[in-house]
DOZADREN-546670 format. One record per residue (C-alpha): residue in three letters; x, y, z. Coordinates in steps of 0.5 Angstrom, whole numbers, plus 500, padded with zeros to 3 digits. Layout:
BEGIN
alaXYZ ...
# end
This chain:
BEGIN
unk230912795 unk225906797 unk227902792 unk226895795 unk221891793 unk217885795 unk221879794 unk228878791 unk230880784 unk224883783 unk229891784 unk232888779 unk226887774 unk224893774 unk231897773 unk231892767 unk225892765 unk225900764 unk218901764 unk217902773 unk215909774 unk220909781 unk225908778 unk225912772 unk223918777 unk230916781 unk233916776 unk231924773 unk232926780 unk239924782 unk241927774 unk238933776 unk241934782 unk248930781 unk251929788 unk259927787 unk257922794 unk250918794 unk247914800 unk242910798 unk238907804 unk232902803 unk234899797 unk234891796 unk241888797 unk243882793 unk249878793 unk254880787 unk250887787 unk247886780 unk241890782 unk246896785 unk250895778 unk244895774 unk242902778 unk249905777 unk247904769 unk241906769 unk243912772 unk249914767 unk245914761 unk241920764 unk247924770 unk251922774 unk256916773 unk258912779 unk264907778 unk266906786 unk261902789 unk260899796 unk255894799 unk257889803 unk252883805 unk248887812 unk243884816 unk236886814 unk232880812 unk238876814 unk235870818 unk240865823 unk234860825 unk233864832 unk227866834 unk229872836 unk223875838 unk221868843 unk213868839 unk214860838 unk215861830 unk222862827 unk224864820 unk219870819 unk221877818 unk222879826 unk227873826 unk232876822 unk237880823 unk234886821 unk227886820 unk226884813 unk222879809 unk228876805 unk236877805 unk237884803 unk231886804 unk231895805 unk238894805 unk243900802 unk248902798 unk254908798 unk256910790 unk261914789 unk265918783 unk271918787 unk275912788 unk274907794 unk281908798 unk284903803 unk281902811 unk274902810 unk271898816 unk264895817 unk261894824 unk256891822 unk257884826 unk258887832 unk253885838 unk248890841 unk250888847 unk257889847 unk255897845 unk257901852 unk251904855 unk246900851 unk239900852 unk238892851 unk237891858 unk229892859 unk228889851 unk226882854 unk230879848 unk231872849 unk238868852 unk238866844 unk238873842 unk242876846 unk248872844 unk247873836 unk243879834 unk248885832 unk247892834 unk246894827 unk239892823 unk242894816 unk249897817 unk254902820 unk260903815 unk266908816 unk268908808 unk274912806 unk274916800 unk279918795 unk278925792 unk282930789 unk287934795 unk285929801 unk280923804 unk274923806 unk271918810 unk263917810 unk260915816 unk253912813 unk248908818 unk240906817 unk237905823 unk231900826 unk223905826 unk223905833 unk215902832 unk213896831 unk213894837 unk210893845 unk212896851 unk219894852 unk220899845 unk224893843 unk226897837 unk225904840 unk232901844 unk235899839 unk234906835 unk236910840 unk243905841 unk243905832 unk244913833 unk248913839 unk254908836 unk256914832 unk257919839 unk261913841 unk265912834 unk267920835 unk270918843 unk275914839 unk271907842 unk272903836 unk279906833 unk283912831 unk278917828 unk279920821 unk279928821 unk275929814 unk269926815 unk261926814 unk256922817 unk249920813 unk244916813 unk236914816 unk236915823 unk229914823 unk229919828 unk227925828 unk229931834 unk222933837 unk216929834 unk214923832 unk216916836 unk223914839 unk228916843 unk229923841 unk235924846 unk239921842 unk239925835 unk240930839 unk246928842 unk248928835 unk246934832 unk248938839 unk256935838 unk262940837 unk265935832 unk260935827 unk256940825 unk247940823 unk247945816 unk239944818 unk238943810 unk231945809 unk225946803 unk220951805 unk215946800 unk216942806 unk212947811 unk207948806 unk205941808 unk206941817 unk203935820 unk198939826 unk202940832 unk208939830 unk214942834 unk220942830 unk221947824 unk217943819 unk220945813 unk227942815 unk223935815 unk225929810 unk219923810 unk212925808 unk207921812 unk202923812 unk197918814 unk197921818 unk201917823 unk207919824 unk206925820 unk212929816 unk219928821 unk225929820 unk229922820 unk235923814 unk242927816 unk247929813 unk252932817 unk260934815 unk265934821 unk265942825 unk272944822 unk270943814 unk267949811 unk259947808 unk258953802 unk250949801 unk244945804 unk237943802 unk232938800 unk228935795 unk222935799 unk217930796 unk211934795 unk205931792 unk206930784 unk212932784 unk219928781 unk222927788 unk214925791 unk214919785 unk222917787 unk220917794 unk217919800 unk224920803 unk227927801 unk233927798 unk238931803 unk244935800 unk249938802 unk255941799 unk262941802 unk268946800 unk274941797 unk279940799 unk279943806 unk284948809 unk285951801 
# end
């Protein structure tokens, strides 16, 4: 939902405040479409939480209320005193990391009407160099780097749900723009490795894998167009155990960036100036064996609620509970 700012608190001024447009249209937004499960990606992170409580708040007054809460601390704009990128200058915001200006900048949140249940795991620390078949090699990162930046420029959280006739596990990511680099696509690699994690999550890689499950959130990497590794989305979305229910809004067509290869109206991210265009970059994407009754976007045309929330679409996806019935 972009609700990250330029400094620390400042998220939480403007949710208090009540006079920020963003916010407010945030708000009326997720009141209208009152998701059960919410990942917000690309809001400020801070240590107690007190802007995602105060959002939670917010929220309640007009939709859904979300008491279950998870937002450990994650790796955008975390800085440890490398000079990750070897420019000469520490402490800048290509040092942290995850790329950010301060500590939980552009962070994200899971918040749910369901109960938290016992076993999530955060995978956030884990180095991008122990990742099986990682793309690091060729980055040119240096020794220092190598030794400490974790595969994860936000977070990879598994988090276990507690719903009425069973659990669900969400899957919940937000990976690295593959731009903003030089041509050792540093951050195209590291997408690509963001996005494959999940592949290597299903292989069992890290643990027993949970049988109900969805996997979401901001792969910043669309299938066909755009910038990045696009091989590894597809990966994703080609896998036998997950399934794509290729949420759409035919609005989103209406504004097709020229050229375009894929089906535009499935596109989740209006940019439109005009580099990189519209791209689908936002997935929710169920286990194969649970039953999807709906899909859709909100696509975020110009003047419209979801267009004042954010640029990103909210995608939506609705689940027959429990499975098997």
């Amino acid at each position: 939902m972009e609700l990250s700012r330029k400094g620390p608190g400042l998220l939480l001024r403007d949710i208090r405040k009540g006079e920020d447009p963003q916010v407010a249209a945030v708000v009326r937004l997720l009141a209208e479409v009152r998701p059960d499960i919410l990942l917000l990606t690309d809001i400020d992170h801070d240590l107690t939480l007190l802007s995602l409580h105060a959002l939670r708040d917010r929220i309640a007054t007009a939709g859904p209320d979300y008491p279950h809460l998870f937002a450990p601390a994650q790796n955008a704009g975390r800085d440890i005193g490398v000079d990750l990128d070897a420019d000469g200058r520490r402490q800048e915001p290509e040092d942290a990391l995850g790329f950010g200006f301060f500590t939980g900048d552009n962070g994200m949140a899971l918040l749910s009407r369901y109960p938290l249940a016992a076993g999530a795991r955060d995978f956030s620390a884990r180095l991008w160099r122990d990742l099986p078949g990682n793309l690091m090699a060729g980055a040119e990162l240096p020794a220092a780097a190598q030794d400490v930046l974790p595969l994860s420029s936000v977070a990879h959280w598994a988090v276990p749900l507690t719903l009425p006739g069973g659990q669900l596990t969400v899957l919940a990511f937000s990976a690295t723009p593959p731009v903003f680099d030089g041509p050792e696509d540093r951050n195209g690699r590291r997408n690509h490795d963001e996005v494959i994690f999940w592949r290597h999550y299903l292989d069992g890689a890290f643990g027993a894998v949970p049988q109900n499950l969805v996997l979401m959130g901001n792969a910043n990497l669309d299938p066909e167009d755009g910038e990045g590794r696009h091989a590894a989305i597809r990966t994703l979305l080609a896998d036998p155990r997950l399934q794509d229910p290729a949420p759409r809004d035919p609005a989103a067509a209406e504004e097709a960036t020229p050229g375009q290869r894929g089906d535009p109206a499935r596109d989740t991210a209006n940019w439109t100036d005009p580099v990189p265009g519209n791209l689908r970059v936002d997935y929710v994407l169920p286990a194969a064996d649970l039953t999807v009754l709906g899909s859709g976007t909100r696509w975020p045309a110009p003047d419209s609620l979801a267009a004042r929330a954010s640029r990103h679409a909210l995608v939506w996806v609705d689940i027959d509970w429990p499975p098997g019935r």
